[in-house]
PQR file with spaces between the fields and no chain letter, atoms N, CA, C, O and H, PARSE charges and radii, in Angstrom:
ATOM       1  N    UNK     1     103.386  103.673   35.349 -0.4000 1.5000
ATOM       2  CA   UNK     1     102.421  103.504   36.413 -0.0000 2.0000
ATOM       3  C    UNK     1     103.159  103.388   37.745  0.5500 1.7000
ATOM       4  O    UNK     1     103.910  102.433   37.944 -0.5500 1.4000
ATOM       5  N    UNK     2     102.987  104.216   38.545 -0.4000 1.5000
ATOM       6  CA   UNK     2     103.411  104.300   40.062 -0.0000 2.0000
ATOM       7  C    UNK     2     102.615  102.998   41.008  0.5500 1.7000
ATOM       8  O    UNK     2     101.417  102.716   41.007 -0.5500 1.4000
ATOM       9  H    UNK     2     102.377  104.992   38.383  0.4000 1.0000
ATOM      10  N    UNK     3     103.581  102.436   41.679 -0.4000 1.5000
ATOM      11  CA   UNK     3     103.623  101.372   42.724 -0.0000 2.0000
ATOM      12  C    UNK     3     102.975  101.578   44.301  0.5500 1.7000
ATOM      13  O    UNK     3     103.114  100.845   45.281 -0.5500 1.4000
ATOM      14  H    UNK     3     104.555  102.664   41.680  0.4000 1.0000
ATOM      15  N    UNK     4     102.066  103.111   44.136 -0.4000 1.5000
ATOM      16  CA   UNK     4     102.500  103.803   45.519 -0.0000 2.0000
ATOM      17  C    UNK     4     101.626  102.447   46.633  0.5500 1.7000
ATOM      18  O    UNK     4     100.544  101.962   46.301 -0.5500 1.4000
ATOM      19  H    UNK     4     101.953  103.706   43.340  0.4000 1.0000
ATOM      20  N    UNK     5     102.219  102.122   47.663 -0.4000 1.5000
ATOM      21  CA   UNK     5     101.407  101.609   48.587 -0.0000 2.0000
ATOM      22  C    UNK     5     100.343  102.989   49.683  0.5500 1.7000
ATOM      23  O    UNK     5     100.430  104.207   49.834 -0.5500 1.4000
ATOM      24  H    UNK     5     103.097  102.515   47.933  0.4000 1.0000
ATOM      25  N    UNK     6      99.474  101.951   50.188 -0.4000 1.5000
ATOM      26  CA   UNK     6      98.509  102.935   51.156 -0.0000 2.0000
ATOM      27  C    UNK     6      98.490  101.870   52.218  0.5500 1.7000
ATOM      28  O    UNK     6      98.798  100.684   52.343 -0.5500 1.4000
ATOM      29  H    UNK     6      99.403  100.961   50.066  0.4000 1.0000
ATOM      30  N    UNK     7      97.983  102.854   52.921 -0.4000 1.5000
ATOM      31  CA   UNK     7      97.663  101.945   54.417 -0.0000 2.0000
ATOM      32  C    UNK     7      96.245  102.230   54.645  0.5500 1.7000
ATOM      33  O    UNK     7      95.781  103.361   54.786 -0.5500 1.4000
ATOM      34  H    UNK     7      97.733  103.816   52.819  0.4000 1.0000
ATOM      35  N    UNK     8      95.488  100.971   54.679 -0.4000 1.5000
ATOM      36  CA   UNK     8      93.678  101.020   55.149 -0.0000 2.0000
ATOM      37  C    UNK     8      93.650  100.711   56.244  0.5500 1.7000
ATOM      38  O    UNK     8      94.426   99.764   56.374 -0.5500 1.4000
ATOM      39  H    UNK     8      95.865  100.052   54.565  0.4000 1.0000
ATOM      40  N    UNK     9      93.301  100.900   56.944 -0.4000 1.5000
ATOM      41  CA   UNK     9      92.268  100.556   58.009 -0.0000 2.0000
ATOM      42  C    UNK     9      91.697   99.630   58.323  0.5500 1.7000
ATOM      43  O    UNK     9      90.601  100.085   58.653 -0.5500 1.4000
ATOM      44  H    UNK     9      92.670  101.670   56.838  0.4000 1.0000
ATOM      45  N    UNK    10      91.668   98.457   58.477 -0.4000 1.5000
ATOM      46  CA   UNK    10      90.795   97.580   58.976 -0.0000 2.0000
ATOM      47  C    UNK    10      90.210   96.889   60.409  0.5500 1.7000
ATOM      48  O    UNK    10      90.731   96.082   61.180 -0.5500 1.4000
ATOM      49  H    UNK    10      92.558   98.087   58.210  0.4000 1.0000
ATOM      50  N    UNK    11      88.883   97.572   60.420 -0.4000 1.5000
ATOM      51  CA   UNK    11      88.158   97.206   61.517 -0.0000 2.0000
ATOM      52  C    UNK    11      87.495   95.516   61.578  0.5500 1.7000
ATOM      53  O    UNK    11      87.157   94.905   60.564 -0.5500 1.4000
ATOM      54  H    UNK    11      88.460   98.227   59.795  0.4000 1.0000
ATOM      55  N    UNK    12      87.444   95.184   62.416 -0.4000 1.5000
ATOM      56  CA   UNK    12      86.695   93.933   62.586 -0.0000 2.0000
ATOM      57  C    UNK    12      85.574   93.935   63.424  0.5500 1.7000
ATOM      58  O    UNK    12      85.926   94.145   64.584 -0.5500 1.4000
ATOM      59  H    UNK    12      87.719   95.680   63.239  0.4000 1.0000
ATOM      60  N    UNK    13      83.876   93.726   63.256 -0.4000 1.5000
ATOM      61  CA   UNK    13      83.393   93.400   64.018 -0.0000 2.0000
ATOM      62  C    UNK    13      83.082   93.002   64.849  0.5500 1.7000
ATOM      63  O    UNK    13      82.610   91.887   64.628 -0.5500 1.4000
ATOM      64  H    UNK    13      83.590   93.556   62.313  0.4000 1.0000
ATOM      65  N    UNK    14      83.022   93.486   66.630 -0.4000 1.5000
ATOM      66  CA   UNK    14      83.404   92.548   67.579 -0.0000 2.0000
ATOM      67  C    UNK    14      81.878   92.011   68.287  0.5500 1.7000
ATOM      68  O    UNK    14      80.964   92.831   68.204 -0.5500 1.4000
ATOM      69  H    UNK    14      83.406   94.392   66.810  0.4000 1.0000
ATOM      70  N    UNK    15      81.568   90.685   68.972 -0.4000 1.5000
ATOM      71  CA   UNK    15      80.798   89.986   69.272 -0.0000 2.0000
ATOM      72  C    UNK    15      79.945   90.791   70.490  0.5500 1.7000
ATOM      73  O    UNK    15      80.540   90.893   71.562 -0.5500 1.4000
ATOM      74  H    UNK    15      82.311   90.019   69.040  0.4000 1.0000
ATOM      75  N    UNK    16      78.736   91.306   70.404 -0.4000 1.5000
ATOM      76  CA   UNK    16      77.779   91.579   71.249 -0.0000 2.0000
ATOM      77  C    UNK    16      78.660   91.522   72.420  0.5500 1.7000
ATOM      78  O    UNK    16      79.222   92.490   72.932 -0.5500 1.4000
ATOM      79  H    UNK    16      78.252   91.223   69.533  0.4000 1.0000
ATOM      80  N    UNK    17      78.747   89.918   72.912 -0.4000 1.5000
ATOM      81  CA   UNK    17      79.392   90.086   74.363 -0.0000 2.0000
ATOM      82  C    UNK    17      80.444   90.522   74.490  0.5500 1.7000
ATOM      83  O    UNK    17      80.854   90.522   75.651 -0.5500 1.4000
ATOM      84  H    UNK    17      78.290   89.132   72.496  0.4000 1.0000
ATOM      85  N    UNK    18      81.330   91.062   73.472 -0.4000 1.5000
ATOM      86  CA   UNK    18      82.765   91.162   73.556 -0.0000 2.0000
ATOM      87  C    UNK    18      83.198   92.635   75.012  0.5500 1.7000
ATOM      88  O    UNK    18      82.501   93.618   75.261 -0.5500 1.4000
ATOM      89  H    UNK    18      80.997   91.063   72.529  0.4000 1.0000
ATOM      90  N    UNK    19      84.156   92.349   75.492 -0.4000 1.5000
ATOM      91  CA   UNK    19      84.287   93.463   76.451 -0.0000 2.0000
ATOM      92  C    UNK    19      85.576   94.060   76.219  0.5500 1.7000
ATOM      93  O    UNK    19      86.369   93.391   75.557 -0.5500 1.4000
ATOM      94  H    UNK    19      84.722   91.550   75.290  0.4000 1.0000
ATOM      95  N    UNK    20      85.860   94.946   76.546 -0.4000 1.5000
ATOM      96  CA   UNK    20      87.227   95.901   76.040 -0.0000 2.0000
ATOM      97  C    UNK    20      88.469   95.556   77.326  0.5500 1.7000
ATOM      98  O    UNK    20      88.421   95.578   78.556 -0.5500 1.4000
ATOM      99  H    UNK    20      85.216   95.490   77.084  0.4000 1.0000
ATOM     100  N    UNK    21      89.260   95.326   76.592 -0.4000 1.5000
ATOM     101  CA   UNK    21      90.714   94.628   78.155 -0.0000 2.0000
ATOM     102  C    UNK    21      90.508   95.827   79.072  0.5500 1.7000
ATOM     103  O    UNK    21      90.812   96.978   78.758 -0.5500 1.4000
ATOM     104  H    UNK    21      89.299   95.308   75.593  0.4000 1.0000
ATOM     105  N    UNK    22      90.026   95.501   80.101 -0.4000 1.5000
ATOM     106  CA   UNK    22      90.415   95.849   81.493 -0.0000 2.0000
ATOM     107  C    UNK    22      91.758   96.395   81.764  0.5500 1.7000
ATOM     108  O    UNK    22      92.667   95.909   81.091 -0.5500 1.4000
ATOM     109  H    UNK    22      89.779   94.566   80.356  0.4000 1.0000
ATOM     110  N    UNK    23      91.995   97.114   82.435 -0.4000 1.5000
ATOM     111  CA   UNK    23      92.925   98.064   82.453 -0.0000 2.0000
ATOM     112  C    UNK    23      93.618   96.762   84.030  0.5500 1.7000
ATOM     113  O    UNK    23      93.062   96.063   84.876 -0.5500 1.4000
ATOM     114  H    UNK    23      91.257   97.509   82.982  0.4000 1.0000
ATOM     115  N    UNK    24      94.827   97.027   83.709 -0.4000 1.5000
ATOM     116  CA   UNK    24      95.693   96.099   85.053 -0.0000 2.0000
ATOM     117  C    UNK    24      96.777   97.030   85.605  0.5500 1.7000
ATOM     118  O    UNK    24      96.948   98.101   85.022 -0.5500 1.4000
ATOM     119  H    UNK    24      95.279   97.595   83.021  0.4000 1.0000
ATOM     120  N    UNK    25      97.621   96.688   86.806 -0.4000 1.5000
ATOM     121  CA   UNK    25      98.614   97.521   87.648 -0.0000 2.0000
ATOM     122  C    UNK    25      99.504   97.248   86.552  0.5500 1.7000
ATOM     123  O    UNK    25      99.442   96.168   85.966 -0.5500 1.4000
ATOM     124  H    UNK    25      97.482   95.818   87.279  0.4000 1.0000
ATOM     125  N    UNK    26     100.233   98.040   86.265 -0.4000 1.5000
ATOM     126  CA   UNK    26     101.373   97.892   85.437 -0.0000 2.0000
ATOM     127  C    UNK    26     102.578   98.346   86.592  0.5500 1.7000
ATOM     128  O    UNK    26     103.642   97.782   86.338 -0.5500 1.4000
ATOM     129  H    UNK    26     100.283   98.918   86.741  0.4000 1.0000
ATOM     130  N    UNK    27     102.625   99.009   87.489 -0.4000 1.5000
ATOM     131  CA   UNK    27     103.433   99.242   88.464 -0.0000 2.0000
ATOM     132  C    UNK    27     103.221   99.503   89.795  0.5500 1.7000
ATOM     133  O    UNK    27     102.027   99.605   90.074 -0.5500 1.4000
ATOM     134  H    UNK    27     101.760   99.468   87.696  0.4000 1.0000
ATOM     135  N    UNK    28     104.038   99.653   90.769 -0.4000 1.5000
ATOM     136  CA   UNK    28     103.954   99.882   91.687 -0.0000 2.0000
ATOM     137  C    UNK    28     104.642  100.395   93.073  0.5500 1.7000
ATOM     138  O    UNK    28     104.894   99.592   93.971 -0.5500 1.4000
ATOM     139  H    UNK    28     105.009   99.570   90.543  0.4000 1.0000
ATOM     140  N    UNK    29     104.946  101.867   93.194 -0.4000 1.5000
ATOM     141  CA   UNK    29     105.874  102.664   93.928 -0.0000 2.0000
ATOM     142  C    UNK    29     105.681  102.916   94.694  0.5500 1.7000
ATOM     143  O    UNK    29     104.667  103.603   94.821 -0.5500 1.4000
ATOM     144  H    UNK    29     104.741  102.520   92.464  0.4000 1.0000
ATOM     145  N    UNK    30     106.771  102.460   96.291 -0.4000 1.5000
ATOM     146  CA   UNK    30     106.056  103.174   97.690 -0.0000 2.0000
ATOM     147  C    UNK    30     106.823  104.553   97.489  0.5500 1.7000
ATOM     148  O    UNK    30     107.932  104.723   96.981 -0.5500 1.4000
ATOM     149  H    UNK    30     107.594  101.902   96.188  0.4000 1.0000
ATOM     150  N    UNK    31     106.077  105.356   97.942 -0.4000 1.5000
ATOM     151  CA   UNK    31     106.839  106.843   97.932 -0.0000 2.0000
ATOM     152  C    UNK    31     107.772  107.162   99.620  0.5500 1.7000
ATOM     153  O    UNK    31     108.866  107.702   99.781 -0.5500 1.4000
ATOM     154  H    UNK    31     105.177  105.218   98.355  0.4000 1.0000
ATOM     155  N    UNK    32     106.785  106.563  100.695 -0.4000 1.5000
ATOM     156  CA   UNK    32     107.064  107.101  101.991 -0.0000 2.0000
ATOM     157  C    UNK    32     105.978  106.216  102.774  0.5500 1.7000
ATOM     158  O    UNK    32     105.125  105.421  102.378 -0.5500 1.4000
ATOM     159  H    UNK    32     105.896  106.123  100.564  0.4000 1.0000
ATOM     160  N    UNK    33     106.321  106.633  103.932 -0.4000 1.5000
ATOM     161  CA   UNK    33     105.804  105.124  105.164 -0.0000 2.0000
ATOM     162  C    UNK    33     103.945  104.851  104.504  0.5500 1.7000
ATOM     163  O    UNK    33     103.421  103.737  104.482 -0.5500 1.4000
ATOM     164  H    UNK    33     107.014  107.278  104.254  0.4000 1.0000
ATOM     165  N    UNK    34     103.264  106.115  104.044 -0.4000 1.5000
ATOM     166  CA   UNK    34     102.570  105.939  104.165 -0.0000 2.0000
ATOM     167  C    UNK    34     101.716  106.342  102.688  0.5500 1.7000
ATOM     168  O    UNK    34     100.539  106.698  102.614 -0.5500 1.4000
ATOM     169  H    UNK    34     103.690  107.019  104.062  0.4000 1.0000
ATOM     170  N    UNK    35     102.473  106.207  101.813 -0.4000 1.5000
ATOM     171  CA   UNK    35     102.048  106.747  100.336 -0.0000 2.0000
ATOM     172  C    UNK    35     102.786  105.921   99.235  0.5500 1.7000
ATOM     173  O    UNK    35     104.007  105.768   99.193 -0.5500 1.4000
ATOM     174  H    UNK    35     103.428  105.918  101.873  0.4000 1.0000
ATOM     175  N    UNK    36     101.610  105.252   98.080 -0.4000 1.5000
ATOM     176  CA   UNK    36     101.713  104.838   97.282 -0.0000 2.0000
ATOM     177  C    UNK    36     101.769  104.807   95.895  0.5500 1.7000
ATOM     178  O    UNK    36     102.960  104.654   96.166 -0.5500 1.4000
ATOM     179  H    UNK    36     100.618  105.376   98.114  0.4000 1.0000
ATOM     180  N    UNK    37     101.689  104.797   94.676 -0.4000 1.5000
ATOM     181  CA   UNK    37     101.855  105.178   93.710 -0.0000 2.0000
ATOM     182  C    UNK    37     101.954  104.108   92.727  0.5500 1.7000
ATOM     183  O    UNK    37     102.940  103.440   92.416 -0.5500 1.4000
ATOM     184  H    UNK    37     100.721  104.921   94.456  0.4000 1.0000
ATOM     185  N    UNK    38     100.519  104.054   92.204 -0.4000 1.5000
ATOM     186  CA   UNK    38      99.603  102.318   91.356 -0.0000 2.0000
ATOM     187  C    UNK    38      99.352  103.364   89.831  0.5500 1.7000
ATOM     188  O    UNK    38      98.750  104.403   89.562 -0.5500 1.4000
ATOM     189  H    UNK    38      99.718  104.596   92.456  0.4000 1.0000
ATOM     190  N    UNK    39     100.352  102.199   88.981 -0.4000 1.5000
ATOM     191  CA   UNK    39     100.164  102.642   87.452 -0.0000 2.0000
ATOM     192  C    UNK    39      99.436  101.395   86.539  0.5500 1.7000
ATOM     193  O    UNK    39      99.745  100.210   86.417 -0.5500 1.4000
ATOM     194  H    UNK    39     100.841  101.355   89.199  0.4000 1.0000
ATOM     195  N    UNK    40      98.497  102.083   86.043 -0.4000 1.5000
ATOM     196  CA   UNK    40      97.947  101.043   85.325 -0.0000 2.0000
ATOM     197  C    UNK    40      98.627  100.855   83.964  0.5500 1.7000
ATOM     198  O    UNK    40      99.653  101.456   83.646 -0.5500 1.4000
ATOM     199  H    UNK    40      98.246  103.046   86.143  0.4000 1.0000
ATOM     200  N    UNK    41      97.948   99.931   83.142 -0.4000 1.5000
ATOM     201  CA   UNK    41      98.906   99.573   81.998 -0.0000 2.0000
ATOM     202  C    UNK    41      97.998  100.633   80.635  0.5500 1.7000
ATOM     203  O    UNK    41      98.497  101.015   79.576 -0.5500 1.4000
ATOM     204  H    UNK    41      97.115   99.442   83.400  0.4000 1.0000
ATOM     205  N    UNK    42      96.780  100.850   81.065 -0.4000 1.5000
ATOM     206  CA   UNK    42      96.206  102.153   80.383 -0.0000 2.0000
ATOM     207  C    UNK    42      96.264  103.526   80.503  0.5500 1.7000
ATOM     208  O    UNK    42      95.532  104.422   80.083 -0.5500 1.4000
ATOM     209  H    UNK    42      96.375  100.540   81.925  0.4000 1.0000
ATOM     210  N    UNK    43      97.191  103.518   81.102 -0.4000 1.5000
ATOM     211  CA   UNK    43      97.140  105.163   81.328 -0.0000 2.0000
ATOM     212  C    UNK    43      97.525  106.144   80.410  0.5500 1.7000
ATOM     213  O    UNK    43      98.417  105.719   79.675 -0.5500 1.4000
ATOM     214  H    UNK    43      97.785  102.790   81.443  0.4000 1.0000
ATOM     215  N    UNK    44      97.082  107.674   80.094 -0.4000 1.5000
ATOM     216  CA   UNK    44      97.544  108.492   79.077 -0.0000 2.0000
ATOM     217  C    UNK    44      98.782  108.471   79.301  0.5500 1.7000
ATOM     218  O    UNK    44      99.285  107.851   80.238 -0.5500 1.4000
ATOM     219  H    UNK    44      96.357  108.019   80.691  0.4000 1.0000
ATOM     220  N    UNK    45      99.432  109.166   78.443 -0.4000 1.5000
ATOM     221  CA   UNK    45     100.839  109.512   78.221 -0.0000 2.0000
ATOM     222  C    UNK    45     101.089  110.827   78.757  0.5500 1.7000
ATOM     223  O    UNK    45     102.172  111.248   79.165 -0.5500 1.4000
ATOM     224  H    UNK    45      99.024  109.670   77.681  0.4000 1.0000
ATOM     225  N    UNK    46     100.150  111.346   78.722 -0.4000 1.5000
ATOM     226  CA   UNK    46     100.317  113.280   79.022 -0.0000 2.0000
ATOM     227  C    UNK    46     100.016  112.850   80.954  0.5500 1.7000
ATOM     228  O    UNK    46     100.202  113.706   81.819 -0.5500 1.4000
ATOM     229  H    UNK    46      99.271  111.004   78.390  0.4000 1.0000
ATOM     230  N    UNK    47      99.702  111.890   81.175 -0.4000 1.5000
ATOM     231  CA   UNK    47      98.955  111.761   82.603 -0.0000 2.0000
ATOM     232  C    UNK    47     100.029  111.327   83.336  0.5500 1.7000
ATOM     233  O    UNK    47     100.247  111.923   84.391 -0.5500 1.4000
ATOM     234  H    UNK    47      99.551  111.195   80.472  0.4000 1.0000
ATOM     235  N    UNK    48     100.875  110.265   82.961 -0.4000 1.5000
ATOM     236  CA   UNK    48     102.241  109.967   83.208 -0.0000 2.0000
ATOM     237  C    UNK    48     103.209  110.644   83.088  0.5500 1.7000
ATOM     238  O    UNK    48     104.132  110.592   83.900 -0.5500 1.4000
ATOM     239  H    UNK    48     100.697  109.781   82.104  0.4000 1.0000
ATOM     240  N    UNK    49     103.207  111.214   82.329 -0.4000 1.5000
ATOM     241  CA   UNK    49     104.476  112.076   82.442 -0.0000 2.0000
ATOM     242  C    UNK    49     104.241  112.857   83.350  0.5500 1.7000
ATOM     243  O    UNK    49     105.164  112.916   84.163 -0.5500 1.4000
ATOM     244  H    UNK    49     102.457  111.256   81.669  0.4000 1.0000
ATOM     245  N    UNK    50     102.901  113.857   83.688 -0.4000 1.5000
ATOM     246  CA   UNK    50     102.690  115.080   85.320 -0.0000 2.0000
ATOM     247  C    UNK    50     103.221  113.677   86.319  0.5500 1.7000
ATOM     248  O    UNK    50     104.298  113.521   86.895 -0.5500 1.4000
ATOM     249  H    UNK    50     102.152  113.809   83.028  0.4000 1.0000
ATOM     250  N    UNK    51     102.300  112.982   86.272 -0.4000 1.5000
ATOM     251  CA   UNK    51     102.791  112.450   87.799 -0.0000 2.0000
ATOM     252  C    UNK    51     104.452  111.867   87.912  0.5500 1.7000
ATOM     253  O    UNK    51     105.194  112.178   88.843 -0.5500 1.4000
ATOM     254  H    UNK    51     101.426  113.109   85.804  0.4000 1.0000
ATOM     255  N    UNK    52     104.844  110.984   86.789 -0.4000 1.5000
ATOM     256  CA   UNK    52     106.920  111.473   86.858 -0.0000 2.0000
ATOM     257  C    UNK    52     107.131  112.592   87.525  0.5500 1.7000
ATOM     258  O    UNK    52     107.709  112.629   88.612 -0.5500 1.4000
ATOM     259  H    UNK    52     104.241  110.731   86.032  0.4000 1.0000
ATOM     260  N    UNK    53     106.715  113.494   86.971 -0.4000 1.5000
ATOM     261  CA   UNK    53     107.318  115.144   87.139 -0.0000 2.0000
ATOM     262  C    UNK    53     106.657  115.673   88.298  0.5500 1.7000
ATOM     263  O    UNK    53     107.334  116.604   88.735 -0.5500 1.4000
ATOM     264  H    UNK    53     106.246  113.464   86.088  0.4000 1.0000
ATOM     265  N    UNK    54     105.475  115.449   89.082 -0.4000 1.5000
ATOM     266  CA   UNK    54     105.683  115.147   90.324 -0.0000 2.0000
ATOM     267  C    UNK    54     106.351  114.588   91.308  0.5500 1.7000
ATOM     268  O    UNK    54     106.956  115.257   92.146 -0.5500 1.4000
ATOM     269  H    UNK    54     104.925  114.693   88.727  0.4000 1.0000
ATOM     270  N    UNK    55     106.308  113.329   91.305 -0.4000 1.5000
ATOM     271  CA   UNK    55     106.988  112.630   91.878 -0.0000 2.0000
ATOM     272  C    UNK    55     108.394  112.466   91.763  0.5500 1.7000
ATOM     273  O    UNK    55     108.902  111.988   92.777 -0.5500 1.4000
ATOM     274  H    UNK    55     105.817  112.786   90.624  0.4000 1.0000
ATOM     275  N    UNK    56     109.311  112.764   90.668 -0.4000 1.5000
ATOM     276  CA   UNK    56     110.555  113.233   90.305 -0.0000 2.0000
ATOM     277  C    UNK    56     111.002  114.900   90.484  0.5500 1.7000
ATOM     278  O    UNK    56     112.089  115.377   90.155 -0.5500 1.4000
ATOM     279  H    UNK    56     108.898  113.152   89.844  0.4000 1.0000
ATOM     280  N    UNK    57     110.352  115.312   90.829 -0.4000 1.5000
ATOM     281  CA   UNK    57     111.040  116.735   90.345 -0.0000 2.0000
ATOM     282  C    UNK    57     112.185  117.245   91.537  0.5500 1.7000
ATOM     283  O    UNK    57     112.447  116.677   92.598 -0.5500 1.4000
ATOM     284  H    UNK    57     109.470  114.925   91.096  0.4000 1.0000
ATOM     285  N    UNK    58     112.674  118.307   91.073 -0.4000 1.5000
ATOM     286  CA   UNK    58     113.741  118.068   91.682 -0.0000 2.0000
ATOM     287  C    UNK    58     113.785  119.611   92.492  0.5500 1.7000
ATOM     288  O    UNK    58     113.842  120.713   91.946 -0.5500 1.4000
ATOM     289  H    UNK    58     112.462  118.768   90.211  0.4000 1.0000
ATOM     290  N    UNK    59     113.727  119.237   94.331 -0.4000 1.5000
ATOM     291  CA   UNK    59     113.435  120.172   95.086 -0.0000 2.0000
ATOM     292  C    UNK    59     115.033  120.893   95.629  0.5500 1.7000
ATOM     293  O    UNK    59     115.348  121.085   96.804 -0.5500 1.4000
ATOM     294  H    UNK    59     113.681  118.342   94.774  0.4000 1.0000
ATOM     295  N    UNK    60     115.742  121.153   94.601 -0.4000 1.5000
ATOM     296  CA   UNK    60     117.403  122.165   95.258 -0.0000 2.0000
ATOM     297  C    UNK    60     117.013  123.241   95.995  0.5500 1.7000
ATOM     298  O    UNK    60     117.855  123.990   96.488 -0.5500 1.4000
ATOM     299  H    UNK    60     115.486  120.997   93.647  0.4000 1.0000
């Protein structure tokens, strides 16, 4: 007889009032006298990386 483990899922019911965490600044970059650059702590991954690669890229 095989031992195999699984992985389930478990959800928990959350309370009528319950509210989903609010998204907060996770950072914060001045670019230039007059431009800023506010990262939240929710942000996609595919969304962060364009704006890096904006804001990083490299103009030779």
């Amino acid at each position: 007889m095989n031992n195999d483990q699984e992985i389930v899922q478990v959800k928990l019911d959350q309370p009528k009032n319950y509210q989903a965490a609010t998204a907060s600044k996770a950072f914060q970059m001045k670019l230039g006298e007059n431009k800023t650059v506010l990262v939240y702590n929710r942000i996609n991954n595919y969304i962060l990386d364009a704006l890096l690669k904006a804001v990083f890229r490299n103009d030779h």
